[in-house]
C-alpha positions as CSV (number, residue, x, y, z in Angstrom):
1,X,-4.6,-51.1,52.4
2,X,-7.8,-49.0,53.3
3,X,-9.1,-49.1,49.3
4,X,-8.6,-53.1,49.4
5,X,-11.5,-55.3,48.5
6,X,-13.6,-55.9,51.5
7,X,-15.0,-59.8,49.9
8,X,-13.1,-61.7,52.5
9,X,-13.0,-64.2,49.9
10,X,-11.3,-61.8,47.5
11,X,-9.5,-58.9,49.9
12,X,-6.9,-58.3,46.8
13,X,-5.2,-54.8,46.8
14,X,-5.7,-55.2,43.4
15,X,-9.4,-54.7,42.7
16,X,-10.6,-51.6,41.8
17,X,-13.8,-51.7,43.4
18,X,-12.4,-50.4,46.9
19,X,-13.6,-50.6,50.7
20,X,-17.4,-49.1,49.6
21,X,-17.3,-52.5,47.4
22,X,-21.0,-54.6,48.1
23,X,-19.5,-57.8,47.5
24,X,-18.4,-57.7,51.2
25,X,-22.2,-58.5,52.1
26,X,-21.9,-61.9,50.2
27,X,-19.3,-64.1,48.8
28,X,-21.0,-64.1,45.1
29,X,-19.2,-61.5,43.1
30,X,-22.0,-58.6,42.5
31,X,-20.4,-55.4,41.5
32,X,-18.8,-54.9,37.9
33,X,-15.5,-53.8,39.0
34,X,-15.2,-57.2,41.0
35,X,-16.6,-59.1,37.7
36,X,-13.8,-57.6,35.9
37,X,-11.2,-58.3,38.1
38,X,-11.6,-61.8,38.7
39,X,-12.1,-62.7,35.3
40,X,-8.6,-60.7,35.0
41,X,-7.7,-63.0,37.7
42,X,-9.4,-66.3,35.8
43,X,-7.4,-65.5,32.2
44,X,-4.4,-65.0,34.2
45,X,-4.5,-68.6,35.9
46,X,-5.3,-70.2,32.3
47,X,-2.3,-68.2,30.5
48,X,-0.2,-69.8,34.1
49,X,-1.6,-73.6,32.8
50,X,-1.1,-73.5,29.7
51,X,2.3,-71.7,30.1
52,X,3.4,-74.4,32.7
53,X,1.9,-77.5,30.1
54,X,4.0,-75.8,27.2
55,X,7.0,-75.5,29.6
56,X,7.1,-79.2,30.7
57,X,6.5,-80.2,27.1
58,X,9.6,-78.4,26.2
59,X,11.8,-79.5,29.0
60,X,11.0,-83.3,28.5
61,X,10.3,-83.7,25.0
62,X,11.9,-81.1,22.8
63,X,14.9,-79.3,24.9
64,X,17.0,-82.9,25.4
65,X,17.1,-83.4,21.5
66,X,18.5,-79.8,21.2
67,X,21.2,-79.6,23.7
68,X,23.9,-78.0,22.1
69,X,21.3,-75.1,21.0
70,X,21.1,-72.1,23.5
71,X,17.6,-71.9,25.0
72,X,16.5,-68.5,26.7
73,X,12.6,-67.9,27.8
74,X,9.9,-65.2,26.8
75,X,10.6,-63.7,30.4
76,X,14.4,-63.6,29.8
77,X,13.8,-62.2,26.5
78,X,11.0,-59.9,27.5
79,X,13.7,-58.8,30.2
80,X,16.7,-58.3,28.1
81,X,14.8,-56.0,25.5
82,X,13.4,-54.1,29.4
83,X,17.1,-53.5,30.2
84,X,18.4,-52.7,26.4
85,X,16.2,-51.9,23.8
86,X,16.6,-53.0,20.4
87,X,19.0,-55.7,21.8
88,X,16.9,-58.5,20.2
89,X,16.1,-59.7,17.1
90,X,13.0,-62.2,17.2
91,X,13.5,-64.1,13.7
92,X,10.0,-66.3,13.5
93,X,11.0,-69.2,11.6
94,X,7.2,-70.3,11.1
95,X,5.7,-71.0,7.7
96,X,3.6,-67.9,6.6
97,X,-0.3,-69.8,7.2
98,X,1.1,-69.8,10.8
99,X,2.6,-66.2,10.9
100,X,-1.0,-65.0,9.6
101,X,-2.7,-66.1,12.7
102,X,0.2,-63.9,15.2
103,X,3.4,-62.5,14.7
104,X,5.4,-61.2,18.1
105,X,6.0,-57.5,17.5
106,X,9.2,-56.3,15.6
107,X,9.5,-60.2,15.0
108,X,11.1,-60.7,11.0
109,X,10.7,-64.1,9.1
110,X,13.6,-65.6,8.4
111,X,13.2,-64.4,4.6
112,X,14.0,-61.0,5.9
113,X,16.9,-62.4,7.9
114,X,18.3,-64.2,5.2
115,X,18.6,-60.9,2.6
116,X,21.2,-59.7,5.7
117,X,22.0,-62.3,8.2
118,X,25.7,-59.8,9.7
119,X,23.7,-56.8,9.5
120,X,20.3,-57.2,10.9
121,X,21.8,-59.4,14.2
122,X,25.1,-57.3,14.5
123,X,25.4,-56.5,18.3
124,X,21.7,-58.0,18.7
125,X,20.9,-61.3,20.3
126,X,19.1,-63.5,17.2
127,X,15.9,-66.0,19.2
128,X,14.7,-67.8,16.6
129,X,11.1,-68.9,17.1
130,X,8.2,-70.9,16.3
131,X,5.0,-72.6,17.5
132,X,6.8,-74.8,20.0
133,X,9.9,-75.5,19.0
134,X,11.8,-78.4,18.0
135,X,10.4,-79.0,14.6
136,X,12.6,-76.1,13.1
137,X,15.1,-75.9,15.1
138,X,17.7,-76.8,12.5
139,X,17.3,-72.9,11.4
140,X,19.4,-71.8,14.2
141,X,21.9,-73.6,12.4
């Protein structure tokens, strides 16, 4: 692309700093847009780790003592509510000291869920939710 980065140790389409970008006469990063962009880049990659290490956790400790329960990923669920919105109900199962920290958005506690189980998940898929998972996953139950 003629506005790709010109740092032939960078060259992403991505960065916004375009051809007139200095950092092509040095491989240290010296303008702000590339600063920017490769700590984009950087936060990215640790999100990737620590998604992967979570991942592997689940599928070798936590998934085989929960067979019979349905598992679906944040992408899968990220990507059903894409296609049809308001076709997922995230019920966060956590204990309230945890939901303080973060809540997903539109997530419920399982509280609300339990005032109206038929009619809060009818035609809805219910993913139940918590820290890790495992440790509560009787409440699918």
């Amino acid at each position: 692309a003629d506005n790709a980065c010109q740092n032939l140790l960078c060259r992403c389409v991505e960065c916004s700093c375009g051809a007139a970008c200095t950092c092509n006469v040095s491989p240290d990063v010296t303008c702000d847009p590339c600063k920017d962009f490769k700590a984009k880049m950087a936060r990215k990659a640790d999100n990737a780790s620590r998604a992967k290490v979570a991942l592997d956790f689940w599928n070798d400790k936590i998934s085989p003592q929960w067979q019979e329960i349905p598992h679906i990923t944040a992408s899968e669920v990220m990507q059903r509510q894409k296609e049809v919105p308001g076709s997922v109900l995230l019920l966060d199962c956590r204990p309230k000291p945890e939901r303080d920290i973060s809540c997903l958005p539109g997530a419920i506690t399982t509280e609300e869920f339990d005032k109206d189980p038929a009619g809060l998940s009818q035609d809805k898929a219910v993913v139940v939710y918590c820290t890790l998972g495992g440790g509560r996953a009787p409440v699918v139950d």
